[in-house]
C-alpha positions in Angstrom: 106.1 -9.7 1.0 103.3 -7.8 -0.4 99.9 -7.5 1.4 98.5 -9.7 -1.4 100.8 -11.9 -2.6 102.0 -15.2 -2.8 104.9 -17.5 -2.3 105.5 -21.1 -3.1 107.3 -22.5 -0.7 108.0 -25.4 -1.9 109.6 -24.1 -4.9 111.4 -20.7 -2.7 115.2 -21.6 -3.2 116.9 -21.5 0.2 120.8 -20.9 0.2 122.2 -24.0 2.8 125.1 -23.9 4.9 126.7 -26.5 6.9 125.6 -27.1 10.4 128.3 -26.4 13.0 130.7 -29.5 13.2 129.7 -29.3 17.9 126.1 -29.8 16.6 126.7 -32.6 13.5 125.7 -35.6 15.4 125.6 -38.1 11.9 126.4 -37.2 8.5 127.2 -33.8 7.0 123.3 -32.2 7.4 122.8 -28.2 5.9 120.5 -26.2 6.5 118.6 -23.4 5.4 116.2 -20.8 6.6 114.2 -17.6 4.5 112.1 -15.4 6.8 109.1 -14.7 4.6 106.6 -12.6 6.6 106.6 -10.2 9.4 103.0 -9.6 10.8 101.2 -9.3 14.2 104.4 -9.5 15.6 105.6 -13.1 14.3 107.8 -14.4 11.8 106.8 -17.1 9.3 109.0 -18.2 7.0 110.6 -21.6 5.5 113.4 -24.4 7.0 115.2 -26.7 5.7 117.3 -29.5 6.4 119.0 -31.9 4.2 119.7 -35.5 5.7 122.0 -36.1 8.6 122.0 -35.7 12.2 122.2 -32.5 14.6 121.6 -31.1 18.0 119.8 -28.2 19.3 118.3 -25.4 21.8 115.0 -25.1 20.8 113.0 -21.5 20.8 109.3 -21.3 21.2 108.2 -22.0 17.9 105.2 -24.0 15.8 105.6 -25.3 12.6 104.1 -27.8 9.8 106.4 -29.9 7.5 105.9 -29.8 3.8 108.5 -32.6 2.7 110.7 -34.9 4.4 111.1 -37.2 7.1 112.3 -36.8 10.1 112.1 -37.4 13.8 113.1 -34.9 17.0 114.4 -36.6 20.2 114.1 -34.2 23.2 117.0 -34.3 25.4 116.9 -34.0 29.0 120.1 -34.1 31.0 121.7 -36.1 27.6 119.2 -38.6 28.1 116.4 -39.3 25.1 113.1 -38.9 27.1 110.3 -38.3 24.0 110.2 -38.6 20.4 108.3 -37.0 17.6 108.6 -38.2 14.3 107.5 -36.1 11.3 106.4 -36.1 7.8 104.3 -34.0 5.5 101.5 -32.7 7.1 103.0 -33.0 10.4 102.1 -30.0 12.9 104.3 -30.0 16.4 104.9 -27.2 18.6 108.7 -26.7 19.8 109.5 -24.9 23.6 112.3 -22.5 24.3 115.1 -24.0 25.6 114.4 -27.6 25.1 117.6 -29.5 24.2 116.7 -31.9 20.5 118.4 -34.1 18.3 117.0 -34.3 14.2 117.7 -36.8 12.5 116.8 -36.5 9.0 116.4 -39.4 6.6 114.8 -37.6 3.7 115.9 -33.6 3.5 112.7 -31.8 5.5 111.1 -29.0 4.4 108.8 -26.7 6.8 107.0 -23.5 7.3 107.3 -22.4 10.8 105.9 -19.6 13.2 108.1 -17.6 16.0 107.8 -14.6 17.9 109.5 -12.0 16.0 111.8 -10.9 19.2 112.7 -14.3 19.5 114.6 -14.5 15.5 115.9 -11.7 16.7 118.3 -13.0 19.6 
């Protein structure tokens, strides 16, 4: 991306791919991701996933959704111990590590924010 530019990121087509069958926890959920900036040492770029369930390890990230709905259960020891649950406008901050469930009932779209080392492991 230029120094002044633009991108819609609403519009930004983002190849999906299926989510592992060990993390599928309902339905057959894709995702998609398209790194879109590099600067002071973050990345901000666009997510997607289409409806389903999956699980996940978390890295330190923040992000705002654009579309969708959604909600992310944080796991501790297997159990459910908080919920978040997240539609446009929604801005939560994720921690490394954490263990989370999605579960998507209308494909989400969001722009998020990592530290660039941590895209890179």
């Amino acid at each position: 991306m230029d120094a002044f530019s633009s991108v819609d990121v609403l519009a930004a087509d983002l190849p999906l791919v299926e989510v592992p069958r060990e993390q599928v926890t309902s339905g057959s959920p894709r995702t998609g991701v398209q790194p879109v900036l590099d600067v002071f040492g973050v990345e901000i770029g666009i997510w997607e996933m289409t409806e389903g369930g999956m699980r996940d390890i978390e890295i330190d990230e923040v992000f705002i959704v654009l579309e969708g709905e959604a909600s992310v259960t944080l796991l501790v020891d297997g159990l459910e111990t908080e919920r978040i649950d997240l539609r446009p406008g929604s801005l939560c901050r994720l921690s490394a590590g954490s263990a989370t469930r999605w579960d998507v009932s209308r494909a989400l779209r969001k722009v998020y924010v990592i530290e660039r080392e941590a895209s890179d492991s």
